[in-house]
C-alpha positions in Angstrom: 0.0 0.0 0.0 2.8 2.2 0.4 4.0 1.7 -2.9 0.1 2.6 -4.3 0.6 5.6 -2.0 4.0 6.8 -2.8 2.7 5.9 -6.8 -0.2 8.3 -6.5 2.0 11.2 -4.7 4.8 11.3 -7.6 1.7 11.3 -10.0 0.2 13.7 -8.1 3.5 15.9 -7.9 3.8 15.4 -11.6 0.6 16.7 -12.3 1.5 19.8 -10.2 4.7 20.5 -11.8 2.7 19.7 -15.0 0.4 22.7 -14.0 2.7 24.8 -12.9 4.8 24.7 -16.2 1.1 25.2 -18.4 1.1 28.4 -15.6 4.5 29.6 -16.5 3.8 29.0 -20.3 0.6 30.8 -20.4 2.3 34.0 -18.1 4.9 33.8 -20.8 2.3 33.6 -23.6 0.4 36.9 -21.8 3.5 38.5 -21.6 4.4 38.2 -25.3 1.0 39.0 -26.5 1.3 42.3 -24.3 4.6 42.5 -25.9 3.2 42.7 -29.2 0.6 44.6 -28.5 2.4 47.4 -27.4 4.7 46.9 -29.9 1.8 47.3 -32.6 0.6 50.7 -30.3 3.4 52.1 -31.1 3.3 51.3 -34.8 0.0 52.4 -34.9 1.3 55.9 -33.3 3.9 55.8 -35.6 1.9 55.2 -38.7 -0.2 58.2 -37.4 2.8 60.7 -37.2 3.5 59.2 -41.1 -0.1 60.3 -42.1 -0.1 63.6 -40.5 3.2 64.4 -41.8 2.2 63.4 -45.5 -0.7 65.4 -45.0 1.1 68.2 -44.2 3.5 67.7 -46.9 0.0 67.7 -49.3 -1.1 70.6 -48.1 2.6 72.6 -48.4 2.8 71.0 -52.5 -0.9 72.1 -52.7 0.3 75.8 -51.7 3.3 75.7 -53.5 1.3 74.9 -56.6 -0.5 78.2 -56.4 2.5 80.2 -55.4 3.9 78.9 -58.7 0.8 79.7 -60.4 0.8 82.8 -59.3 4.3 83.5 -60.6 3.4 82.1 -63.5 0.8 84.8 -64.6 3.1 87.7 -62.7 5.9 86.3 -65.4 3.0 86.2 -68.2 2.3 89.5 -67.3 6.0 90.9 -67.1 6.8 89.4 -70.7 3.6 90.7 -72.0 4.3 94.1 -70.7 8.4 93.6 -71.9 6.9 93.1 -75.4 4.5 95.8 -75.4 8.1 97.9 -74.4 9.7 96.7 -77.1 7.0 97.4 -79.7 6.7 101.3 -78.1 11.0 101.4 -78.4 11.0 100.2 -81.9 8.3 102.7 -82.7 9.7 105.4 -80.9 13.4 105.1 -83.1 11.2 104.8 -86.3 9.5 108.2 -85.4 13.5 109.9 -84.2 14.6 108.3 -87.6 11.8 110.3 -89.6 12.6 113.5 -87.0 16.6 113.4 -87.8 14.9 113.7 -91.5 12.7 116.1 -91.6 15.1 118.1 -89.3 18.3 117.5 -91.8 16.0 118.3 -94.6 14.3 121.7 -93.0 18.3 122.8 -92.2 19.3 122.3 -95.9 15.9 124.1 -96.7 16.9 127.0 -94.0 20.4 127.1 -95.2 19.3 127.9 -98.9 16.3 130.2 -98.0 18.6 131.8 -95.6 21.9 132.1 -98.7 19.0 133.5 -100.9 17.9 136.4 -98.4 21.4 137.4 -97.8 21.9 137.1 -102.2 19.0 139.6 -102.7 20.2 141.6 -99.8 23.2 142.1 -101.4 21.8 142.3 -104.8 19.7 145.3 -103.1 22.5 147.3 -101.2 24.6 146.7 -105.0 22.1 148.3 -107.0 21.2 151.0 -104.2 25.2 151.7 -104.2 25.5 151.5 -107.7 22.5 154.2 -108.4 23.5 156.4 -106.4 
């Protein structure tokens, strides 16, 4: 009877280091699982910081889109008035050119008018001189 005794109390030790080892599993299994869980928190966390950032990024490219826009027609409007410029210069050297013309031309015109007084002047005080 002993022996039946001393049988059931190693198989009832076994069974309790049997337990105890399933308790020390499943404690190791909870603490893994809280493990990972945390470690997917702070994934999650981080995967939020990602999205607000790339959001942010979005809406800086959206408003640099519009400053460049904006430049865009300021630049449209620059050439457009350069050309405008350049049409006014090129008509203002045609209308010099036809000036420096007319102005040569009305000196040569002068100079002759002016040598023909002077001839009848002198044709005057010659014949005045030469009558008396």
């Amino acid at each position: 009877q002993n022996e039946v005794y001393s049988d059931e109390e190693g198989t009832e030790q076994e069974g309790l280091m049997e337990a105890h080892k399933r308790k020390q599993r499943q404690m190791l299994m909870q603490s893994e699982i809280a493990t990972n869980e945390a470690i997917i928190a702070e994934r999650e966390t981080s995967i939020q910081d990602i999205e607000s950032a790339l959001v942010e990024i979005g809406k800086i490219m959206k408003d640099m889109s519009q400053e460049v826009q904006k430049q865009g027609e300021n630049l449209e409007t620059i050439e457009d008035h350069l050309e405008n410029t350049l049409q006014s210069t090129r008509q203002a050297t045609t209308e010099v050119k036809k000036a420096m013309k007319t102005q040569k031309k009305s000196r040569k015109k002068m100079c002759c008018l002016l040598f023909v007084v002077l001839s009848l002047i002198a044709a005057i005080v010659v014949y005045f001189s030469l009558v008396h």
